[in-house]
N, C-alpha and C positions, 0 to 999 in steps of 0.2 A: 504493500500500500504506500510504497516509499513514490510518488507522483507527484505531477503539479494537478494542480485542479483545478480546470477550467477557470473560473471567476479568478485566480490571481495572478495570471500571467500579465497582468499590465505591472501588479509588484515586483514578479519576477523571481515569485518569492517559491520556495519547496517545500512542502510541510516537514517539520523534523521527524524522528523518531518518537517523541514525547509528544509530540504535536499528534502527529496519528495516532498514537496510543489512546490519545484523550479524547480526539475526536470521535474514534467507535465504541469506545468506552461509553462518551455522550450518545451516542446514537442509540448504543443497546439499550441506556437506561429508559431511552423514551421507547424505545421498542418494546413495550413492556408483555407483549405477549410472544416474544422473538421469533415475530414472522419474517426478520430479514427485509423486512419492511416497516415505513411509517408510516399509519391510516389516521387520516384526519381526523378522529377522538384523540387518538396518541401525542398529535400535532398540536391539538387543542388545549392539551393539559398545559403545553407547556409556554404558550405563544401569549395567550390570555389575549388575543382580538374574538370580535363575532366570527362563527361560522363561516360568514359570507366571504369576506376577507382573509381568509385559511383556504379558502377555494380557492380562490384567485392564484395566493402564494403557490401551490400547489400547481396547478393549472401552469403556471407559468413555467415551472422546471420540469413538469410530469412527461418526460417525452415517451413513453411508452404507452401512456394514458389508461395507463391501471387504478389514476388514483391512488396511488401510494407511492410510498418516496424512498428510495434506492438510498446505499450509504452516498453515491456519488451527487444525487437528485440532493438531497440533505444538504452536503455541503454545498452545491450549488444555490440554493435557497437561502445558506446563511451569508452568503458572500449577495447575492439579490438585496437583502435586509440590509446588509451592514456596509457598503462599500460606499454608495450614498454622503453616508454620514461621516464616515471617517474621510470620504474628500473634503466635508464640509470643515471640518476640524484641520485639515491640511492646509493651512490658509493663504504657507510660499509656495505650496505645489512640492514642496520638493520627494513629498513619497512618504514620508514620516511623519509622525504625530509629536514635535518637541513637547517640553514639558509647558511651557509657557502657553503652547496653542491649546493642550488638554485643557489647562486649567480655567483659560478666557474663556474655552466653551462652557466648561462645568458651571462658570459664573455666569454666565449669561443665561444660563439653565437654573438656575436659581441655588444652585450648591454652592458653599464659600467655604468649607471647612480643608484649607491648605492642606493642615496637615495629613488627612483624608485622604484627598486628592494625590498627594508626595508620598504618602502608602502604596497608594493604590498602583501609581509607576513606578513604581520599585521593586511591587512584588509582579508585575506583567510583564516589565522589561528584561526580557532573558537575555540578551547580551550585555544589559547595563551601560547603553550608551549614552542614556536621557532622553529615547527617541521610542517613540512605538511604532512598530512595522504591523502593516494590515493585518499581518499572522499573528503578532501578539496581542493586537486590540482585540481582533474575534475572540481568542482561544481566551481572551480577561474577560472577558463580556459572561462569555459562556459560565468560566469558573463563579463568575457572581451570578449567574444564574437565569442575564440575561436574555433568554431569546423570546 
């Protein structure tokens, strides 16, 4: 499972070994009846939109159109959700999330609590550069429980 996956070859980025660990890890946990797939009540527990709007998500990555979501279909659906948003917080363009761009976002989102915030990139940033790469914001997101 050692691949790029689709949605982040604009980062250029590979998923690690711990990266994919954690990702089917996440997957099985929503998989909760381990059909090797995810059926939209499973999608549901964990996304907390309506119905309508899990369809859609769905629909969008579902290319076999089984309605259910493949581990590949999954991460293409989280990279759908999140890529968005982490441009948006990318503010020079340059590919990375500095520290300063998280935190003007977090404040502008109505969060101020620094120290929080300076946790929070510390414990996501797996090389410690002071920078989040699309790969660690997801895989942060997820561990908080995001999706």
């Amino acid at each position: 499972y050692q691949r790029r996956v689709r949605g982040y070859f604009t980062m250029g980025a590979q998923l690690s070994a711990e990266q994919t660990t954690y990702a089917k890890n996440f997957f099985s946990k929503i998989d909760t009846n381990n059909s090797g797939t995810i059926s939209l009540s499973e999608l549901k527990a964990i996304l907390h939109l309506p119905p309508k709007e899990i369809k859609k998500l769905i629909i969008e990555v579902d290319s076999d159109k089984d309605r259910k979501l493949s581990y590949d279909q999954f991460i293409d659906l989280i990279d759908k959700r999140y890529k968005t948003l982490y441009n948006k917080m990318d503010r020079d363009g340059s590919g990375c999330i500095d520290r300063k761009e998280f935190e003007n976002f977090c404040t502008k989102m109505g969060f101020t609590d620094s120290k929080a915030i300076t946790d929070y990139v510390n414990s996501v940033d797996k090389n410690k550069d002071g920078k989040l790469t699309y790969l660690e914001f997801v895989f942060g997101l997820a561990k908080l429980g995001v999706f």
